[in-house]
Structure formats: C-alpha cells, structure tokens
C-alpha positions in Angstrom: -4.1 13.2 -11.1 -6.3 15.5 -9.1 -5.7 19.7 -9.8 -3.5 20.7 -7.4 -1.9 17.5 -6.1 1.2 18.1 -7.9 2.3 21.2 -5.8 2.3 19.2 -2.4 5.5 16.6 -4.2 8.6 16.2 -6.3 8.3 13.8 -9.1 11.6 11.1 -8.8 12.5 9.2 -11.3 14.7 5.8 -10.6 16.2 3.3 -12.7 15.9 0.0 -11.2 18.1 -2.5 -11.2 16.9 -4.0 -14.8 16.9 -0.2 -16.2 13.3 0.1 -15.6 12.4 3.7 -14.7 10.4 4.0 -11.5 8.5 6.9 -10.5 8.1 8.0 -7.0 6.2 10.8 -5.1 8.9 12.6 -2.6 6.9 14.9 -0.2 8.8 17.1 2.5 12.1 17.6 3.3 15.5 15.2 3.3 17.0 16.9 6.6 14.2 16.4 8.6 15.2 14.3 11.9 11.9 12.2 12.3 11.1 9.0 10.7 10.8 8.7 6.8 7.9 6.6 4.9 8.1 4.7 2.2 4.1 4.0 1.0 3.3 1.2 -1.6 0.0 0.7 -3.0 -1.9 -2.2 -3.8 -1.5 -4.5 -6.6 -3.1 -2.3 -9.7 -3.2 1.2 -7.3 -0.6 4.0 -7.8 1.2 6.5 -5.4 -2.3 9.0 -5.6 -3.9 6.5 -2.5 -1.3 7.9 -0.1 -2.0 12.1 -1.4 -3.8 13.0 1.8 -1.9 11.1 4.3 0.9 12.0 2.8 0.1 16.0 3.0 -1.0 15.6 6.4 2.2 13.7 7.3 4.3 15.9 6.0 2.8 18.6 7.0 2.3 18.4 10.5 2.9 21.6 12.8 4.7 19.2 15.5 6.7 16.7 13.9 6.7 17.0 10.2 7.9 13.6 8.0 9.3 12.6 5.0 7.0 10.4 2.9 7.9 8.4 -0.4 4.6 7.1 -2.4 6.1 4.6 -5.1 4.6 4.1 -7.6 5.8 0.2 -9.0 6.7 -1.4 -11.8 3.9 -1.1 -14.7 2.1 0.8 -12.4 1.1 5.0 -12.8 4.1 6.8 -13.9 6.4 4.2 -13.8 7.3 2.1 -17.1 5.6 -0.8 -18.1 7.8 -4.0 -17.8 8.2 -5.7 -21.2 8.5 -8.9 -19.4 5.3 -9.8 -17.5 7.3 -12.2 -15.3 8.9 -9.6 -13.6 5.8 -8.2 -12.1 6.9 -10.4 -9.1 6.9 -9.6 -5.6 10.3 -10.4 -4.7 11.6 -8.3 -8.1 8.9 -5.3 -6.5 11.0 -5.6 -3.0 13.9 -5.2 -5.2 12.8 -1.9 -6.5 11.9 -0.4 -3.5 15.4 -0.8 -2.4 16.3 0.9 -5.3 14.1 3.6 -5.3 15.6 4.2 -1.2 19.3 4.4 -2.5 17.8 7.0 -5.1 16.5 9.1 -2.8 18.8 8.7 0.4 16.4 6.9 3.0 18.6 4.2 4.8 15.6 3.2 7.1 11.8 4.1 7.0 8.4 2.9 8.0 6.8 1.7 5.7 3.1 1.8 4.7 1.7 -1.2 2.6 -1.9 -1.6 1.5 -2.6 -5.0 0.1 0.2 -6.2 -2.2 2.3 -3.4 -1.1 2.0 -5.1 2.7 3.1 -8.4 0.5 6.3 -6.4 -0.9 7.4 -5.1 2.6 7.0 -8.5 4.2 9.6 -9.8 1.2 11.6 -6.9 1.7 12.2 -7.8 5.6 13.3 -11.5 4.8 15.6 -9.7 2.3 16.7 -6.7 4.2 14.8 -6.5 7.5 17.1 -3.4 8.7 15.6 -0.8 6.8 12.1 -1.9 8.0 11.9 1.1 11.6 8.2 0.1 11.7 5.4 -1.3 9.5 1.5 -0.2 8.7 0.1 -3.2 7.0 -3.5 -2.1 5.4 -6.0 -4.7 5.0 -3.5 -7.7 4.2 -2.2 -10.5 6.3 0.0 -13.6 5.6 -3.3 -15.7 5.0 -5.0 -14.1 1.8 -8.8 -15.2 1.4 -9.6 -17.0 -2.3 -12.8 -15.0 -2.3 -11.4 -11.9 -2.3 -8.9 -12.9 -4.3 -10.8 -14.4 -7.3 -12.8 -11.1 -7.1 -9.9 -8.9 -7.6 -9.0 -11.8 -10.8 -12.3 -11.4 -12.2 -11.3 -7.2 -13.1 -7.6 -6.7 -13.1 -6.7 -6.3 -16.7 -10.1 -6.6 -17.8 -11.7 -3.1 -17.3 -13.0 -1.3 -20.8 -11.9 1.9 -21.8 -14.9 4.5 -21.0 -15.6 7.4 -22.6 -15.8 9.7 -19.4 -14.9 10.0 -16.0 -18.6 10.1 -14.8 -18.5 6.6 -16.7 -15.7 5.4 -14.7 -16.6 6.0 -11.3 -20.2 4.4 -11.8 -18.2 1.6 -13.0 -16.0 1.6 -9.3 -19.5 1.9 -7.6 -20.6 -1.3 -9.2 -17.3 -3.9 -8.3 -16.8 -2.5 -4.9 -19.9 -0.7 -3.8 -20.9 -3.6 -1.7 -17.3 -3.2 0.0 -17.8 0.7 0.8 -21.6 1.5 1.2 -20.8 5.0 3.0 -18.7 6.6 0.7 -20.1 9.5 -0.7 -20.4 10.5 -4.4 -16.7 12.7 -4.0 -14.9 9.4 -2.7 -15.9 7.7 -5.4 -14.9 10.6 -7.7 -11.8 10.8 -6.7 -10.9 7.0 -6.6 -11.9 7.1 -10.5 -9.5 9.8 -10.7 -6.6 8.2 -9.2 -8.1 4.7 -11.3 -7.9 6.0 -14.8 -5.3 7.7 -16.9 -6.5 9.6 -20.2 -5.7 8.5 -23.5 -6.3 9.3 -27.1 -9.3 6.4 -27.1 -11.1 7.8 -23.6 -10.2 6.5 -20.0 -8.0 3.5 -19.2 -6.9 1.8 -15.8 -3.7 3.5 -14.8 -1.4 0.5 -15.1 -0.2 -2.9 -17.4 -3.5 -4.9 -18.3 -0.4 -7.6 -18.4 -0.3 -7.4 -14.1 -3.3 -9.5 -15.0 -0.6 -12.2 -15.2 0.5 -12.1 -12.0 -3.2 -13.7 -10.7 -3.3 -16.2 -13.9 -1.3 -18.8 -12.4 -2.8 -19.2 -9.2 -5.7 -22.1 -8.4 -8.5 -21.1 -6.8 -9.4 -24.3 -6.3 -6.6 -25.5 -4.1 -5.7 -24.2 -1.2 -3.7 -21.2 -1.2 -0.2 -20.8 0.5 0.3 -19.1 3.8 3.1 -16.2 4.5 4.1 -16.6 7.7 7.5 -17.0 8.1 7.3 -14.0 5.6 5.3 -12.5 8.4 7.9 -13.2 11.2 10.1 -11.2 9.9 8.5 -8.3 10.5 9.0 -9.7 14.2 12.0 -6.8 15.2 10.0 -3.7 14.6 6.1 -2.2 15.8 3.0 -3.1 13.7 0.2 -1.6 12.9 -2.5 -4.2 11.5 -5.5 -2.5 9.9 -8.4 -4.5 8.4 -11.8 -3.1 6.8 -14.8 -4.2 8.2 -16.0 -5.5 4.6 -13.0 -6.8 3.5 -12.6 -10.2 1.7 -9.5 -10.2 1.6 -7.7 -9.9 5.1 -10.5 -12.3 7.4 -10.6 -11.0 11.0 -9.3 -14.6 12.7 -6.0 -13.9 10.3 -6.2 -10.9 12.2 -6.1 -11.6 15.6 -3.7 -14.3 14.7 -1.3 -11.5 13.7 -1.5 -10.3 17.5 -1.3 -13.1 18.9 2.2 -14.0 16.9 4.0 -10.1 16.2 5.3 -9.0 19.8 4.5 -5.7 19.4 1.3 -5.2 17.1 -1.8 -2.9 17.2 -4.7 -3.7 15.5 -7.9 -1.7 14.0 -10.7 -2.5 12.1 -11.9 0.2 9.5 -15.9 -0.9 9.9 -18.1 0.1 7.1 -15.2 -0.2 4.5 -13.4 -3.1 2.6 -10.8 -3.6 0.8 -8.7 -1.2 0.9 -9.9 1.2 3.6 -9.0 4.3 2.2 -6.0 5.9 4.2 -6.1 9.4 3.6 -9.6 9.6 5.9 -9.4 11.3 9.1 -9.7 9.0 11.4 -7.3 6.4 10.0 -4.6 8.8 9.1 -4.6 10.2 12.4 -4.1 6.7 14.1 -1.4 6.0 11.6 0.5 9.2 12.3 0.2 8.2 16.1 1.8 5.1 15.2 4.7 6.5 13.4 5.4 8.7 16.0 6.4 5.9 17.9 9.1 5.3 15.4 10.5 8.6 16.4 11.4 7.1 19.6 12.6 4.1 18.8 9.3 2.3 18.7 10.2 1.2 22.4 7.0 2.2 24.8 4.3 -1.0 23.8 7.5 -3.7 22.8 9.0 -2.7 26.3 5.4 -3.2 28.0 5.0 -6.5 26.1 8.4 -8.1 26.9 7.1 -7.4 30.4 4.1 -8.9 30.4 5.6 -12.1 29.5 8.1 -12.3 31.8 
C-alpha cells in the first residue's frame, strides 16, 4: 500500500458464503443519494487499481459517490482459498453479492477491469437487478489466446525480489511493450500495488494457486465466446473501454459490443494495453461522466437509441 492511501477508505471485512473472509475498500459515505460503485480488479490485481478513481469519485464537489474496491478471493487482503477450485468466476460473482449485503448497496455500477468485467457479466445472468450501469475495462466476451497465454506464462510464477526497485524493473520487462509512455512513477506505483512484503523480500500480492485457474484451458483450441453472458448486461448503459495495445480485448470484439448492447459507449485508451490504468485523468474523468448518467436513471443515449431504431 502506498503512504497515505489508507486515510481516503474504511477497511471491510466480509465472510463469504463458504466463511472466507473478504476484504473490501469502502470510500465515502452510505447516505449519499447518487449512485454507488462496486470496482473489481483483474484476475491477480487488488482493490489499490481503483485508489485514484476512487478518491476522485468520491470526492467530487458536485456529486460525490460511494465506491466499493473488492478485493477477491486469494487476492490482497482477502484470504487465500484453501481450495483452488473455488477461484471460479461464478463462486467470485457469488462474493460480490456478499460483500453488497455486508455493506448495504442494493444496486451499483459497477467497474470491471479484465476478469472483474468477466465477474460482473456472471453476476447479471445471476442477478441482473443490482447491475444500474456497467464500465467494462479492456475485456469483452471474446478473450484473445495471445493475450491470454501471455498473462499464463507469469501468474503464479513471479520470484520473490529483494527490493521494490527490483520489482518494478521486473513490471517494465512483461508489459513495457504494452505501456511505452508510462513514466518511471507509474511503474513505481504499479510495483507497489503488485507486491506485498514478507519476511523473504517482495511477493505478488495474491495465491500463486490462481495460477490454476489458466491451467486448464487449451491454447490450442479455440477458446469459448461469452455472449449470451454479454447480453445480459443488455438492460442497463455501457461503457466499453479498450487500450490501444491490448492483446487481450481485439478492437473488432469491440465494435461488435456496439453493434449488439443497445446503449454502449466505447473508448480506446491509445498508447496503453492491458489494463489501461483507470485512475489517469482522462479516463477517470470519462468514467465519472458515465456514472453520472446512472444518477438519472441512465435514460438520455438508451432513449436516443430506441429512437433511432424505430
């Protein structure tokens, strides 16, 4: 964790369903009247992606909101799962539903950078009611084997370094091709929110046994398309982001995702891959834009749409 961070949150602690006990960043207020978020990080990421946009979110002069960063299941602060098998998407869904009851949100939009888009498309074919609106960052319901087979080839496999210095240079070289802009404090701070400290030097801050969840699938075949998990998002607004760079989220899955959602914006993050980092300026001020919209019922561009078909 970054000095500092801590003063911006409460820490929440949540048993899941199982007894697992899930951890969850709570910044703002409960009474507030706007729209709440619920943000879920990618697949070996924590709830410290979302600390900027969650501070300026939350902190806005004109409509200040709600925001809940979970971290999941063998992931940051949360406990590791003695069962691999349940690092599962549909187990994941489970626990955000949990971690809402905990904390008193009944309805949110939600925030989902790669596998955490892949929870919140499970979550609407399980519950699509609490979905008010959905930012899906740089995933889609056709994943790319490149990408995919890239993210294989480290999760669960990083060494322990000695220093922090050590771990950043070692972010540089598996996705410095991905993010050739970022300066040397971006890079900092993603090995900071990476790594957790222990008695040995730095490790990855989650279960090496996530690893798990990518043995299974064959690179070699094709790979399965989500979207009837996608249609579900169908009832509520959309905000599609991709990175430029990305190897995971192709830009024809893209457009295909506006041509099928009935009300969905699109952006591409050019000059970044996967994930674009959310806390920057520009993309945290297009996503507070968009939840705005929630505040209102989400009704201005799904109104304008329905027209234009008619």
């Amino acid at each position: 964790m970054q000095s500092g961070e801590s003063a911006a949150f409460r820490s929440v602690f949540i048993s899941a369903a199982d007894g697992l006990r899930l951890h969850a960043r709570d910044y703002g207020e409960r009474f507030w009247q706007t729209t709440p978020v619920i943000c879920l990080p990618g697949l070996a990421r924590t709830s410290a992606d979302f600390h900027e946009l969650a501070v300026r979110l939350s902190t806005d002069p004109q409509a200040p909101r709600r925001v809940v960063a979970c971290d999941m299941r063998g992931r940051g602060r949360s406990e590791y799962d003695p069962k691999p098998a349940n690092y599962d998407v549909a187990i994941e869904a489970a626990d955000i539903l949990s971690v809402m009851a905990a904390v008193g949100v009944v309805k949110a939009g939600f925030i989902g950078a790669s596998r955490g888009g892949l929870q919140i498309m499970a979550l609407a074919a399980m519950r699509p009611t609490v979905i008010a609106g959905t930012v899906l960052v740089d995933i889609g319901p056709v994943i790319e084997g490149k990408g995919l087979a890239r993210i294989k080839g480290y999760v669960g496999k990083l060494p322990t370094v000695p220093n922090l210095s050590e771990a950043t240079a070692m972010l540089k070289r598996l996705a410095g091709a991905q993010f050739p802009a970022w300066s040397d404090a971006q890079w900092n701070r993603m090995a900071e929110r990476s790594f957790r400290r222990s008695s040995s030097g730095l490790l990855p801050d989650y279960d090496p046994e996530l690893a798990s969840t990518l043995g299974a699938i064959d690179l070699e075949a094709p790979l399965p398309t989500l979207w009837l998990f996608f249609e579900a998002l169908a009832h509520a607004p959309l905000l599609a982001i991709r990175g430029g760079n990305s190897d995971i989220l192709s830009a024809a899955t893209l457009a295909e995702m506006a041509r099928r959602h009935p009300d969905c914006e699109t952006l591409t993050i050019e000059g970044e891959g996967h994930v674009p980092d959310v806390g920057a300026p520009l993309l945290s001020g297009r996503i507070a834009a968009f939840l705005q919209r929630l505040d209102s019922g989400g009704a201005s561009l799904h109104a304008k749409n329905q027209a234009t078909r008619r």
